[in-house]
C-alpha positions as CSV (number, residue, x, y, z in Angstrom):
1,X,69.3,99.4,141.5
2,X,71.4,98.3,138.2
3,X,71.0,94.4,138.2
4,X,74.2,92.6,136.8
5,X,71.7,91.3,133.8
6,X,71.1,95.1,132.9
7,X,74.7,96.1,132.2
8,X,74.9,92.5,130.6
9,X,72.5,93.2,128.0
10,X,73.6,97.1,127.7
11,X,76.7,95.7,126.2
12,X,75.7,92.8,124.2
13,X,73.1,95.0,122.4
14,X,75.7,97.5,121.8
15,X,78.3,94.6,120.6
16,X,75.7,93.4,118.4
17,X,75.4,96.9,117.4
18,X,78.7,96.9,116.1
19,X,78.9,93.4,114.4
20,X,75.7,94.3,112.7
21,X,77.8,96.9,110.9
22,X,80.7,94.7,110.5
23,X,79.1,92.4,108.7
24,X,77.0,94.7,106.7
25,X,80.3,96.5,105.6
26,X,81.9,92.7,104.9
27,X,78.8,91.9,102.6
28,X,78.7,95.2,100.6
29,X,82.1,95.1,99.8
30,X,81.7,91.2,99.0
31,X,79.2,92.0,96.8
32,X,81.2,94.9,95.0
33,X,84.4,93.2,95.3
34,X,87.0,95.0,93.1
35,X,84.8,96.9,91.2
36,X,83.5,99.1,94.5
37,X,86.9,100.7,94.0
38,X,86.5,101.6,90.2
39,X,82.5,103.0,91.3
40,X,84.3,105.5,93.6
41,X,86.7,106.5,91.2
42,X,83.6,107.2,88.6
43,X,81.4,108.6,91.2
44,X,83.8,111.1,92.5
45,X,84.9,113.1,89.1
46,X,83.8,116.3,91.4
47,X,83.7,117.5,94.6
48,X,79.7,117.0,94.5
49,X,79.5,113.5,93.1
50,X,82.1,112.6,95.6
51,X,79.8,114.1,98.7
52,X,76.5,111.9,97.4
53,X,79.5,108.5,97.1
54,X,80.2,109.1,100.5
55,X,76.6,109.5,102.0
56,X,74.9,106.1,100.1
57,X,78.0,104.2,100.7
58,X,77.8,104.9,104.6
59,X,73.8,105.1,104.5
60,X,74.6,101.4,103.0
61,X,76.8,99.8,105.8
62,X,75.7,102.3,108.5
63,X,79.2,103.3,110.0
64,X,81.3,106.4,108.5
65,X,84.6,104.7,110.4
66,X,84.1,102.2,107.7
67,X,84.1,103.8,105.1
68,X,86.4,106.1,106.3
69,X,88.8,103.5,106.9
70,X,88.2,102.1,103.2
71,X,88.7,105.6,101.7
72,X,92.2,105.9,103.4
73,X,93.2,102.7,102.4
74,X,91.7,103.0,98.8
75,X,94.5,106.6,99.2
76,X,96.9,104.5,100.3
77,X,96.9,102.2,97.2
78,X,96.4,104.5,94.9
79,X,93.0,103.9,94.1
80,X,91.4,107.5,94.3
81,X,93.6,111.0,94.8
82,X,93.5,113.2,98.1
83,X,91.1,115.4,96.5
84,X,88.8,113.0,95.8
85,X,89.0,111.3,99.1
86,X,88.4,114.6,100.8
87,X,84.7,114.8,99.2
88,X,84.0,111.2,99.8
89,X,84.8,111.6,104.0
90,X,82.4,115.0,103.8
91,X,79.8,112.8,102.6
92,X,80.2,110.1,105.3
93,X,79.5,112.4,107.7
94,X,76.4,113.3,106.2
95,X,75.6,109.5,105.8
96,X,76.4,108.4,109.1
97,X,73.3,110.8,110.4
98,X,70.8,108.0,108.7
99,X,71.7,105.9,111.4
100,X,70.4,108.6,113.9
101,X,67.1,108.5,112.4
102,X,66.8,104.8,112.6
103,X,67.4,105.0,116.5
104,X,64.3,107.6,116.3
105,X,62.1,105.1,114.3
106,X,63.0,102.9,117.0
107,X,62.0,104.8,119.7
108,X,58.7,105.7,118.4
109,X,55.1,103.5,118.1
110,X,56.0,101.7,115.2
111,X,57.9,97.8,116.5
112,X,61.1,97.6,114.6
113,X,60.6,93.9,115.2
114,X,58.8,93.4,112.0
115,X,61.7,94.7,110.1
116,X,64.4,92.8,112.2
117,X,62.7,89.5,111.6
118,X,61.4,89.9,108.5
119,X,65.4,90.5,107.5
120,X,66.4,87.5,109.3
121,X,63.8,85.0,107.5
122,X,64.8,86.7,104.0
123,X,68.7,86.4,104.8
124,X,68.5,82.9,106.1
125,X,67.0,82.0,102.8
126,X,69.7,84.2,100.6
127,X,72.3,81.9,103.1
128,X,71.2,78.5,103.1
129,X,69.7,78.4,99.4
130,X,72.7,79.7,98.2
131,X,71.0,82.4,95.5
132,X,72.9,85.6,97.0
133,X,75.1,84.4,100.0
134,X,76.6,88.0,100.2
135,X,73.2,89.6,100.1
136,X,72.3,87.5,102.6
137,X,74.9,89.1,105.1
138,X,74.3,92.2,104.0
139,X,70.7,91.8,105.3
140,X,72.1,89.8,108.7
141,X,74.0,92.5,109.7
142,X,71.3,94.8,109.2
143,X,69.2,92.6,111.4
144,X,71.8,92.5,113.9
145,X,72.1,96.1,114.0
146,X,68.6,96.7,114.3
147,X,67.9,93.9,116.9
148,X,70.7,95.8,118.8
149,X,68.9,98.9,118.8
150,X,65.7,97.7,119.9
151,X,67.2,95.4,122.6
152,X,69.0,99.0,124.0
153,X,66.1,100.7,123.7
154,X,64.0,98.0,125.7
155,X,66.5,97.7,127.7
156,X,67.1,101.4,129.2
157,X,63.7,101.7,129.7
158,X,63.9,98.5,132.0
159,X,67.0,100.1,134.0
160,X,64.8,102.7,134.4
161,X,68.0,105.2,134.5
162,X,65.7,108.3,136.0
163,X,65.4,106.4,139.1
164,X,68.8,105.5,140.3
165,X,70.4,108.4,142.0
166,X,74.1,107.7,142.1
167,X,73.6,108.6,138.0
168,X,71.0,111.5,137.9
169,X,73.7,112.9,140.5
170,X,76.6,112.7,138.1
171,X,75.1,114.2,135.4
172,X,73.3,116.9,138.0
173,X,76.5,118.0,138.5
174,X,78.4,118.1,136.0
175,X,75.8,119.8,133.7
176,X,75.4,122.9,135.6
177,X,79.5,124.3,134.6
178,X,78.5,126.0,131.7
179,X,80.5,125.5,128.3
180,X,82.3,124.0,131.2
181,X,80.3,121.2,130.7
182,X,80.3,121.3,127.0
183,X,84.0,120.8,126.7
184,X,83.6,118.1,129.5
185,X,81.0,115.8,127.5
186,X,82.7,116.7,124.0
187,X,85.7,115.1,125.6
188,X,83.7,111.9,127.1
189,X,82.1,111.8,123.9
190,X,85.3,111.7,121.9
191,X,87.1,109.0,124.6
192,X,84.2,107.2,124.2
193,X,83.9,106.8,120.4
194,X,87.5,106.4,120.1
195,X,87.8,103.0,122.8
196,X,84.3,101.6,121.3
197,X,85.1,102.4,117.7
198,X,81.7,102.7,116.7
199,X,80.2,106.8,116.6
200,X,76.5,105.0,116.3
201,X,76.8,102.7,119.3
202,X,77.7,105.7,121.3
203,X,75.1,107.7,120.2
204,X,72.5,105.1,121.0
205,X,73.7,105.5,124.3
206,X,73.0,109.1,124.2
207,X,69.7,108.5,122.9
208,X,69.0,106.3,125.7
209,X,70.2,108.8,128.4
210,X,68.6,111.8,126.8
211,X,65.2,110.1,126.0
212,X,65.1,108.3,130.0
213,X,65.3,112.0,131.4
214,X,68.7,111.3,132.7
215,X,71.0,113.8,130.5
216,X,69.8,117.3,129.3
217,X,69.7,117.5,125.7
218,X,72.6,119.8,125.3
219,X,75.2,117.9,127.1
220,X,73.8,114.9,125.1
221,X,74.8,117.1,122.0
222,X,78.1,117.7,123.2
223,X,78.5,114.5,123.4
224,X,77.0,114.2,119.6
225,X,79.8,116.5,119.0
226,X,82.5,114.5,120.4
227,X,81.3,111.4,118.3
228,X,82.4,113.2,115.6
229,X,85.8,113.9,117.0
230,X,86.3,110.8,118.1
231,X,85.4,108.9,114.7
232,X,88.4,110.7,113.4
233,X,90.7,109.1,115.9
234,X,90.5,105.8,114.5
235,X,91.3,106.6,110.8
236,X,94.3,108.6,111.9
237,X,95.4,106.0,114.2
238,X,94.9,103.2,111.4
239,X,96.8,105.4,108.7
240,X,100.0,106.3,110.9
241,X,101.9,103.0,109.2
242,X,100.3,104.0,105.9
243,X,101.3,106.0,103.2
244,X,101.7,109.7,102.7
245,X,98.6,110.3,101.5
246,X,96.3,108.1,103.4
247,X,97.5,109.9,106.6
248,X,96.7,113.4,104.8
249,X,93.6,111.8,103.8
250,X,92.7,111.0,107.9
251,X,93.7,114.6,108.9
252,X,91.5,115.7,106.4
253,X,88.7,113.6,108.4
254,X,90.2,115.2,111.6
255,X,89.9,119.0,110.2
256,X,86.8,118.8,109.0
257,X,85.2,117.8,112.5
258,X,86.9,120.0,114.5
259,X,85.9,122.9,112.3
260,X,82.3,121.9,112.6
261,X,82.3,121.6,116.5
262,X,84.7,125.0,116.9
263,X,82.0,127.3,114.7
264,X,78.8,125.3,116.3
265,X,80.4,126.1,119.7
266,X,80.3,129.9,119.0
267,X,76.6,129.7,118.4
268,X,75.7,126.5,120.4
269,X,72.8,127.8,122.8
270,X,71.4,129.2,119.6
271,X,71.5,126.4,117.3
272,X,70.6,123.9,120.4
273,X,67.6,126.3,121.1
274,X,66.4,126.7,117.6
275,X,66.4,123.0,117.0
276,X,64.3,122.1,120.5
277,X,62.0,125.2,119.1
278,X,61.3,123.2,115.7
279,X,60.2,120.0,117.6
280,X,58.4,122.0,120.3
281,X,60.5,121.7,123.2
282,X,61.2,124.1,125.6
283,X,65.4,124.6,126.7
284,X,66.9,125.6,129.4
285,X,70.6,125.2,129.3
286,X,71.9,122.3,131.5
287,X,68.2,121.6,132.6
288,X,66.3,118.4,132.1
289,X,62.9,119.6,130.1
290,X,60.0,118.7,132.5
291,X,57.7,116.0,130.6
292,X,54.1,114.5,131.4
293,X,52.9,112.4,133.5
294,X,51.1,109.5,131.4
295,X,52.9,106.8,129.6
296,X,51.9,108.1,126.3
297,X,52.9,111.5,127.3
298,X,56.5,110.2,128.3
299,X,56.9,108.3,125.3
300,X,56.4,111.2,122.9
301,X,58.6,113.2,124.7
302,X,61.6,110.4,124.2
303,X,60.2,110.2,120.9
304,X,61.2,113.9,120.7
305,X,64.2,113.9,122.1
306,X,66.0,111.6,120.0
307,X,64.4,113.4,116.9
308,X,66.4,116.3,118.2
309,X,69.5,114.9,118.6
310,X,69.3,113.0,115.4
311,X,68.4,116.6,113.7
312,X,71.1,117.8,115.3
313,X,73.4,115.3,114.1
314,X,72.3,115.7,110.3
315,X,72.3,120.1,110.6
316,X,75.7,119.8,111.6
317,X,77.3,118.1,108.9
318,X,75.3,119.3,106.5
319,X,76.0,122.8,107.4
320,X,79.5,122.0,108.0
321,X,79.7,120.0,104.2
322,X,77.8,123.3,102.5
323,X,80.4,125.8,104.4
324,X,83.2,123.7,103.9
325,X,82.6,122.0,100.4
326,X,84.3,124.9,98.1
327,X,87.5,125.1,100.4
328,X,88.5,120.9,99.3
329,X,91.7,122.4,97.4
330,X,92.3,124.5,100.7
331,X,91.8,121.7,102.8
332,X,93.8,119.9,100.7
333,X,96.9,122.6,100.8
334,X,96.7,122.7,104.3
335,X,97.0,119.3,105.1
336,X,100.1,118.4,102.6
337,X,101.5,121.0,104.6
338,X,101.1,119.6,108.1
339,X,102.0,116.5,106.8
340,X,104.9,117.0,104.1
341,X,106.3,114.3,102.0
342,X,108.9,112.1,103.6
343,X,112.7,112.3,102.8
344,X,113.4,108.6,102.0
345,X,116.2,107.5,99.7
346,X,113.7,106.6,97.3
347,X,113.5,102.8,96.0
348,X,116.8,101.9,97.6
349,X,115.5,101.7,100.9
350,X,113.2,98.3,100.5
351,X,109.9,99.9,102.0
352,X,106.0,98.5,100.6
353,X,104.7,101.7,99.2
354,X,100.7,100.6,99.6
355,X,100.6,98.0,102.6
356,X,103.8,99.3,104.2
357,X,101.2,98.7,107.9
358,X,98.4,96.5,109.1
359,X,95.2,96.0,107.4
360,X,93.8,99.2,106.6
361,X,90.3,98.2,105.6
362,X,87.9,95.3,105.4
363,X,89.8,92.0,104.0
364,X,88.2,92.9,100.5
365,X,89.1,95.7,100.0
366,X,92.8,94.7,101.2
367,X,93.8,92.6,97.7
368,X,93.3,95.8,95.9
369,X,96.2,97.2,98.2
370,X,98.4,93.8,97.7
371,X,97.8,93.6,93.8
372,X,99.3,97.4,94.0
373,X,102.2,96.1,95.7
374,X,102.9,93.6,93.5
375,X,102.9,95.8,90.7
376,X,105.6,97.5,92.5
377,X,107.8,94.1,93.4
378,X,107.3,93.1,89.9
379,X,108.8,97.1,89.0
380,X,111.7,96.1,91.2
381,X,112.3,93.2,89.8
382,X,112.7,95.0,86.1
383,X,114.9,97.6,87.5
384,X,117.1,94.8,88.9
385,X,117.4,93.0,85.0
386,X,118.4,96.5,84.2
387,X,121.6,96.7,86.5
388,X,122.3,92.9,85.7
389,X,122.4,94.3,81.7
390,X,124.6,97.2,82.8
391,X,126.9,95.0,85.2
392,X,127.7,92.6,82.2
393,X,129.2,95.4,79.8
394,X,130.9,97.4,82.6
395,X,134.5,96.6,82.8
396,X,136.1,99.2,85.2
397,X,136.3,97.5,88.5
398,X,135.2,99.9,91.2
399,X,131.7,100.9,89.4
400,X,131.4,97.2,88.7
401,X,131.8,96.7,92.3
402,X,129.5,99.2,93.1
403,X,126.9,98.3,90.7
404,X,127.4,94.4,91.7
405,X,126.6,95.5,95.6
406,X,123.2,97.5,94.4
407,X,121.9,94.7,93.5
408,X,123.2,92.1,95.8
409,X,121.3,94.9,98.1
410,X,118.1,94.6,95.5
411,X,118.1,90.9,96.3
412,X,117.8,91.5,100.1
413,X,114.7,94.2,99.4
414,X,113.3,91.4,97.1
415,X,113.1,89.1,99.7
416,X,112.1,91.1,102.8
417,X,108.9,92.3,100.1
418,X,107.8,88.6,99.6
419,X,108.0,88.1,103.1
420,X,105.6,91.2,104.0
421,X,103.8,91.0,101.0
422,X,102.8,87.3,101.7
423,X,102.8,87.7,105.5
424,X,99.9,90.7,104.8
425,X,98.2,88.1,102.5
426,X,97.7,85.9,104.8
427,X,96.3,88.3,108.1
428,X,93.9,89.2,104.8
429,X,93.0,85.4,104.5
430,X,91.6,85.5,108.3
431,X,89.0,87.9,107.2
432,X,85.4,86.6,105.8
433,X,86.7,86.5,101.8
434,X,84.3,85.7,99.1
435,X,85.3,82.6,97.1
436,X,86.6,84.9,93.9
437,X,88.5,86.5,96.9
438,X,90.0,83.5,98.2
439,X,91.0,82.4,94.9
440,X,92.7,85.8,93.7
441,X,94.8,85.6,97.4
442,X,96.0,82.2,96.6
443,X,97.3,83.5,93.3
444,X,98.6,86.7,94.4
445,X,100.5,84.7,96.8
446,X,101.5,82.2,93.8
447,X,102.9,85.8,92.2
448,X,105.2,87.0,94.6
449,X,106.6,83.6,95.4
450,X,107.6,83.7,91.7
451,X,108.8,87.5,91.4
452,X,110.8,86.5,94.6
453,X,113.1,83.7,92.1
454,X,113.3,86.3,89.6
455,X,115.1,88.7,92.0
456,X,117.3,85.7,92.9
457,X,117.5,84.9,89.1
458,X,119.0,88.5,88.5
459,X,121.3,87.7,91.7
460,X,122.8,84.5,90.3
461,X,123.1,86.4,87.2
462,X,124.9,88.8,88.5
463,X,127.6,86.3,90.1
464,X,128.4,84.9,87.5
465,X,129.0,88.0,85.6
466,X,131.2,88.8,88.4
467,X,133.0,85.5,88.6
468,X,133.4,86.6,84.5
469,X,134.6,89.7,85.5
470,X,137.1,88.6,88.8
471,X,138.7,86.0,86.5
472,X,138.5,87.3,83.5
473,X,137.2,84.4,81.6
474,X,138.1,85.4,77.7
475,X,134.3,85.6,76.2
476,X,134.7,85.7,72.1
477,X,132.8,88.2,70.3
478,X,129.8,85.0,69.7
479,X,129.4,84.6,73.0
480,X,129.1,88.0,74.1
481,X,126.5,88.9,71.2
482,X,124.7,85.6,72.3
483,X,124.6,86.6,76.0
484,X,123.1,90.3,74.9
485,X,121.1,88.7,72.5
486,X,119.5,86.5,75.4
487,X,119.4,89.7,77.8
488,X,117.2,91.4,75.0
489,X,114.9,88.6,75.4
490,X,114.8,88.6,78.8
491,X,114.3,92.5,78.6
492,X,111.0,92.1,76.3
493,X,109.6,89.2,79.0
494,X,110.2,91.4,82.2
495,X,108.5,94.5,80.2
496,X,105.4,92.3,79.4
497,X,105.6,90.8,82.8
498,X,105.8,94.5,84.8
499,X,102.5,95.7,82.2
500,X,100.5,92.9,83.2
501,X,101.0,93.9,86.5
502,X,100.5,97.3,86.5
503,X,96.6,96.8,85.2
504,X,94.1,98.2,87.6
505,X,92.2,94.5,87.8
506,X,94.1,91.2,88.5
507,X,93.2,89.9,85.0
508,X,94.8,89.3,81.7
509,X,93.6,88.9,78.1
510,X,94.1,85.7,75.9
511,X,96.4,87.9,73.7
512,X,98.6,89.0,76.4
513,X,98.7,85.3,77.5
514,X,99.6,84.1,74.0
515,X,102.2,87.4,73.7
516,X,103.7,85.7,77.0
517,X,103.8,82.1,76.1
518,X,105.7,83.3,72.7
519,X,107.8,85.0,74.6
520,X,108.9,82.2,76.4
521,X,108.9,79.8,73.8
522,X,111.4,82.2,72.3
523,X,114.1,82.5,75.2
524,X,113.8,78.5,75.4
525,X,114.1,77.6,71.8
526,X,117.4,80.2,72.0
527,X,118.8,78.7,75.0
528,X,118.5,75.1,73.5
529,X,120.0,76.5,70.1
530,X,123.2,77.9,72.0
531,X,123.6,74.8,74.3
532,X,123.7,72.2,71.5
533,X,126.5,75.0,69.3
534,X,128.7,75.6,73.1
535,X,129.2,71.3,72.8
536,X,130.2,71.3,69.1
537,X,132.6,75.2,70.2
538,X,133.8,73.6,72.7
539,X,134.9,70.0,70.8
540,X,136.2,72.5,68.3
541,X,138.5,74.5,70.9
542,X,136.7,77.8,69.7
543,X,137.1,78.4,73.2
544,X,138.2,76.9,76.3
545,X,135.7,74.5,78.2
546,X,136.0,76.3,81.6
547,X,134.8,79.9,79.1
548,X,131.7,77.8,77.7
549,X,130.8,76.4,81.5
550,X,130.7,80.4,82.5
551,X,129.0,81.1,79.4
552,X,126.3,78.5,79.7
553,X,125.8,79.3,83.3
554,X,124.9,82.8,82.3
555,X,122.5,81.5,79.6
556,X,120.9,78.5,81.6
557,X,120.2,81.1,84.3
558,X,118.5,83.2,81.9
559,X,116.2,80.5,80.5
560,X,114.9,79.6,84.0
561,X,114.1,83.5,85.0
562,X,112.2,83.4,81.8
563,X,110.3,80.1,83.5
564,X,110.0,82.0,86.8
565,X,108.3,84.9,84.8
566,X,105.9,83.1,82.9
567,X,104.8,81.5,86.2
568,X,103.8,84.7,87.8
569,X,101.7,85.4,84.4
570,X,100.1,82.3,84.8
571,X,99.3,83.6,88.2
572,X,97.4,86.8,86.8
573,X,96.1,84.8,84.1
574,X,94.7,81.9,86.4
575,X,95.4,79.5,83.4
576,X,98.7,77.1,83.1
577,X,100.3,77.2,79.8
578,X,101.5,74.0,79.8
């Protein structure tokens, strides 16, 4: 009988399965950082280069939902094209078999026990010394994931599976239904890859049933085949709030599998039977191979077993990449058509373009998707001076109203994107961060506080104008060439403001720093210029005192958008220009 202990340990090992690859993503992409983006971008000019990126960076962290996930979020911000992402989910597939073949070495004679200790001294050391902290949880997770291996290895052989009836008579029974059963166990594969999130910890549990003599190897390779449904199910589920082309970029995933399992099917007892044939074990469909009697006999058998599945596993995505791999542009085709472009009003209608969901990857990886975004508030924000320029010189009263209520509308979108901006920014603080991380989060955050007061700068603007405009305060031809004149400047602060933030790294050169401060020293040296000459204009009765209030209104509200701007350069820049 199953002790309570038994299932206990089942799933911790499998749990610490998981987190071993958790953290062993977390570290890699610590270690990266930003620049993990800009590899993938360089390592995936063709459709090749992009297969070999995919299989090392899931060989690294062991889990093709990871990188996956990253990929489609990397879409999602812009960082690499559909093409490109197509190739790079190929190759995780062909990576994630690596993990298969560590489950074999850890069913064999050699003790994984020397590695998994062994990486825990030399991690503890990166740790606690403080020489490569994010090294060193690289190699903790990989301990972890090991130890959880080994400790579900030991373990099944404990439960001793073979023995209790209740399961040999479930899988007795539903293993003699034909491709009946096929469909069956790809479906309980897929279920269960899909609830545990994890393709690898599911097929250590199929290495354990097929190695204990408990499930005939080919329902254990449906099941195989199922993993590889089911691992698609959680990067379409993650990309449904994302953008277009992160959810093509998922169905992409999605295709690919289900074309691999569909032509496999047709030729299944073939390809099953060819593959026993190479490690010299005899199949019979839906039959448990009879094995020895001695320990050692037993042993190589299990041995052989999950070297079968784990061939398995690689053969079919390899095959399935080699078919596949000159059809990306089809694949690509097909998918923009089952997902189309969405008909959306365009800018008007306030949504985030990059994080417009939850977190779509590891916390990392997640400031590359939030630095996009800004770029695109601080785009906003320019688009917003550019109605306030308009609004000033337009003097027939139903555009003006029109124009006045776009922005007023502008100002709401402003506001709801600090919210969600920030609000995203801080779920990504409650990931493990690296300090550079942590410090380029508390800036960002610094950044769209500030682009948030220059949308409400532009909206102040703007009623004023229209206070100007309702009653109509006579402006003198001085005024109204100074008011342009300050817009101008203005104009040139918000363009150097909206290039900073378009750069692909959250960074800014002493130059660009220098061009801002000048910038700003300009608009402030202007407004004090025109506030000392509206006293002396208005003493002289150039114009009446309640014109020069309106006036300087206007061109105080200026100066202090001009202070809000330099703020969020400061922000990139991580230096105070005061």
């Amino acid at each position: 009988m199953l002790s309570f202990l038994h299932i206990l340990i089942l799933i911790g090992s499998v749990t610490m399965l998981m987190y071993g690859m958790k953290v062993m993503s977390e570290g890699l992409q610590k270690m990266a950082g930003s620049k993990l983006s800009h590899v993938l971008g360089t390592m995936t000019t063709n459709r090749f280069t992009g297969v070999l990126t995919g299989a090392f960076i899931t060989a690294s962290i062991q889990s093709s939902t990871a990188t996956t996930v990253m990929t489609v979020s990397f879409v999602s911000a812009g960082l690499l094209t559909l093409f490109q992402a197509i190739s790079v989910i190929m190759g995780a597939n062909i990576g994630t078999t690596f993990t298969a073949w560590i489950m074999v070495l850890g069913g064999s004679s050699f003790d994984m026990r020397y590695i998994i200790y062994s990486a825990i001294l030399i991690a503890v050391v990166l740790i606690y010394t403080k020489r490569n902290t994010n090294m060193g949880e690289f190699v903790i997770g990989l301990a972890f994931m090991l130890l959880g291996l080994y400790t579900l290895k030991v373990n099944a052989n404990d439960m001793h599976l073979d023995e209790v009836s209740a399961v040999r008579n479930f899988f007795a029974a539903t293993s003699s239904w034909g491709y009946g059963s096929y469909f069956l166990y790809l479906f309980i594969g897929g279920c269960l890859t899909f609830a545990v999130q994890s393709s690898a910890a599911i097929m250590a549990i199929t290495m354990t049933l097929c190695s204990t003599n408990v499930l005939p190897i080919d329902m254990g390779i449906a099941l195989v085949m199922g993993e590889n449904i089911g691992t698609t199910i959680t990067s379409n589920v993650v990309a449904l709030s994302a953008s277009t082309n992160a959810r093509r970029a998922a169905m992409a995933h999605l295709i690919f599998n289900v074309f691999g399992v569909v032509w496999v099917l047709c030729v299944f007892r073939l390809f099953v039977g060819t593959i026993c044939e190479l490690w010299g074990v005899d199949f019979t469909p839906g039959k448990i191979t009879a094995v020895g009697d001695s320990p050692e006999e037993r042993a190589l058998f299990a041995t052989k077993l999950n070297a079968i599945l784990a061939t398995f596993h690689t053969a079919f995505n390899v095959c399935n990449v080699c078919i596949l791999i000159g059809f990306v542009k089809q694949i690509e085709t097909l998918v923009c058509k089952i997902i189309p472009n969405k008909n959306v009003a365009g800018e008007e209608d306030g949504q985030l373009k990059f994080i417009s969901g939850g977190l779509l990857s590891t916390s990392e990886m997640s400031l590359l998707q939030a630095w996009k975004e800004i770029g695109v508030f601080g785009a906003r924000t320019k688009r917003m001076m550019g109605m306030v320029n308009d609004l000033f010189e337009m003097e027939d009263d139903t555009e003006f109203n029109k124009l006045y209520s776009r922005i007023e509308k502008y100002e709401g979108i402003c506001d709801r994107m600090e919210v969600e901006i920030a609000s995203f920014l801080n779920k990504v603080a409650d990931g493990r961060l690296s300090e550079q991380s942590k410090h380029e989060l508390h800036r960002m955050l610094r950044m769209v506080s500030e682009l948030e007061s220059v949308g409400d700068a532009n909206f102040n603007l703007s009623r004023y104008i229209r206070h100007k405009h309702a009653a109509k305060v006579p402006y003198t031809e001085y005024q109204i060439n100074n008011v342009k004149t300050m817009l101008g400047l203005l104009d040139n602060a918000v363009n150097h403001m909206v290039s900073v933030l378009s750069t692909e790294k959250m960074n800014m050169s002493e130059a660009d720093l220098m061009k801002a401060v000048n910038l700003e020293n300009e608009i402030n040296n202007f407004r004090d210029q025109l506030k000392s000459q509206n006293t002396i204009n208005v003493t002289e009765h150039k114009y009446e005192y309640l014109t020069g209030v309106n006036y300087m209104d206007i061109v105080l509200e200026c100066e202090k958008m001009g202070d809000y701007i330099i703020n969020v350069e400061e922000a990139v820049s991580g230096k105070s220009t005061k």
